[in-house]
C-alpha positions in Angstrom: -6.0 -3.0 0.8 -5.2 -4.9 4.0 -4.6 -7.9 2.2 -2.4 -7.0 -0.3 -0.5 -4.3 2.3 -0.1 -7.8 4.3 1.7 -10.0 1.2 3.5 -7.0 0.1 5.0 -7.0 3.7 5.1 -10.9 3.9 7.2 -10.7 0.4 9.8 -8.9 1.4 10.7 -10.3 4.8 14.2 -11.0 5.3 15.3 -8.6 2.4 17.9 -5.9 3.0 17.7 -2.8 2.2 20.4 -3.1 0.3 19.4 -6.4 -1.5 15.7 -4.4 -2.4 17.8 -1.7 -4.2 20.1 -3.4 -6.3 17.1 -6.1 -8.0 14.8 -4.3 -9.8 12.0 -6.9 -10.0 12.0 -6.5 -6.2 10.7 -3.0 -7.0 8.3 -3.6 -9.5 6.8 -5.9 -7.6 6.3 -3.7 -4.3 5.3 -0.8 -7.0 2.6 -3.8 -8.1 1.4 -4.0 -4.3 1.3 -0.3 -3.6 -0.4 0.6 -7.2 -3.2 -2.2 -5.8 -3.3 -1.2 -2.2 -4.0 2.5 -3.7 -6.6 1.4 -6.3 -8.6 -0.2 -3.7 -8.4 3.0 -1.8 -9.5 4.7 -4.8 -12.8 2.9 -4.2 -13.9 3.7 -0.7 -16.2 6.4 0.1 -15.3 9.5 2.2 -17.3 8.3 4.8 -16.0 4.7 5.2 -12.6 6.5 5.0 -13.6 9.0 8.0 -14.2 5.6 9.8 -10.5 5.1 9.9 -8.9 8.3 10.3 -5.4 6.8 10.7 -4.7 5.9 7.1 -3.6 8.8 4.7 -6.0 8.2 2.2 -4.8 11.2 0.1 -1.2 10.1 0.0 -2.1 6.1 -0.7 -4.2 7.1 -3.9 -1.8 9.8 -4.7 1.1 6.9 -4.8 -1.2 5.1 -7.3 -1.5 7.2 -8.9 2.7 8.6 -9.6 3.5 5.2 -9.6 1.1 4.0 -12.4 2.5 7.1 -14.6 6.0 7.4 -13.1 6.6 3.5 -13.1 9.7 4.1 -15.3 11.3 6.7 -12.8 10.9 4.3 -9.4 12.7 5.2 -7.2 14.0 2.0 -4.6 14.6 4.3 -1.6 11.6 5.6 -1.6 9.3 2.4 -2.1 11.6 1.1 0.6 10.1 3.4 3.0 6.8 2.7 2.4 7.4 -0.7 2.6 9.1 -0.6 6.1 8.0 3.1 7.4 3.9 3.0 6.0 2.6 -0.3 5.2 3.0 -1.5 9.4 1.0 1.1 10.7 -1.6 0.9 8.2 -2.5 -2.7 8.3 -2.4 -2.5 12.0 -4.9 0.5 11.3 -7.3 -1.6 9.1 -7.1 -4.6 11.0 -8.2 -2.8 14.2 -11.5 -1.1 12.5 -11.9 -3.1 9.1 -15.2 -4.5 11.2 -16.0 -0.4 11.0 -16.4 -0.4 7.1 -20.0 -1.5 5.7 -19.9 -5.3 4.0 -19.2 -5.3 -0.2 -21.7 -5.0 -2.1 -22.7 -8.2 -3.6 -21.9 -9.7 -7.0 
């Protein structure tokens, strides 16, 4: 999650608002980001989620989840503020109590 929140926010640096909205492989590509970030939330248990309480959990798997089966119907405002309003807060969220959550398990 935190990596992927972190490219999707490093991509897009430097791109208007305006700029996002009129190219729409700009917005498949931040629906790619936020359909990953979501699927990895997908994946962590309730308790390693109560272990950062300032994430929506809810709403980031919930956005996987329209976008995957709404992907036709995207909708550039809206993925434009997750990008600038949601994604900051929660990388600085995992970034400050990543070190909470218990190791991977191993392959």
């Amino acid at each position: 999650m935190l990596a992927l929140a972190k490219e999707a926010i490093a991509q897009f640096d430097g791109v208007s608002e305006t700029e996002f909205a009129a190219r729409r492989l700009y917005q498949t590509s931040l629906a790619w980001y936020l359909q990953g970030i979501g699927e990895a939330a997908s994946r962590i248990s309730d308790a390693s989620r109560a272990l950062i309480p300032g994430i929506p959990w809810t709403q980031v798997v919930g956005t996987r989840h329209i976008l995957s089966h709404e992907y036709d119907r995207l909708v550039p405002t809206k993925l434009w503020h997750v990008l600038r309003v949601h994604l900051p807060p929660m990388v600085k969220a995992l970034e400050a109590n990543v070190h909470l959550l218990p190791a991977p398990p191993a392959e």
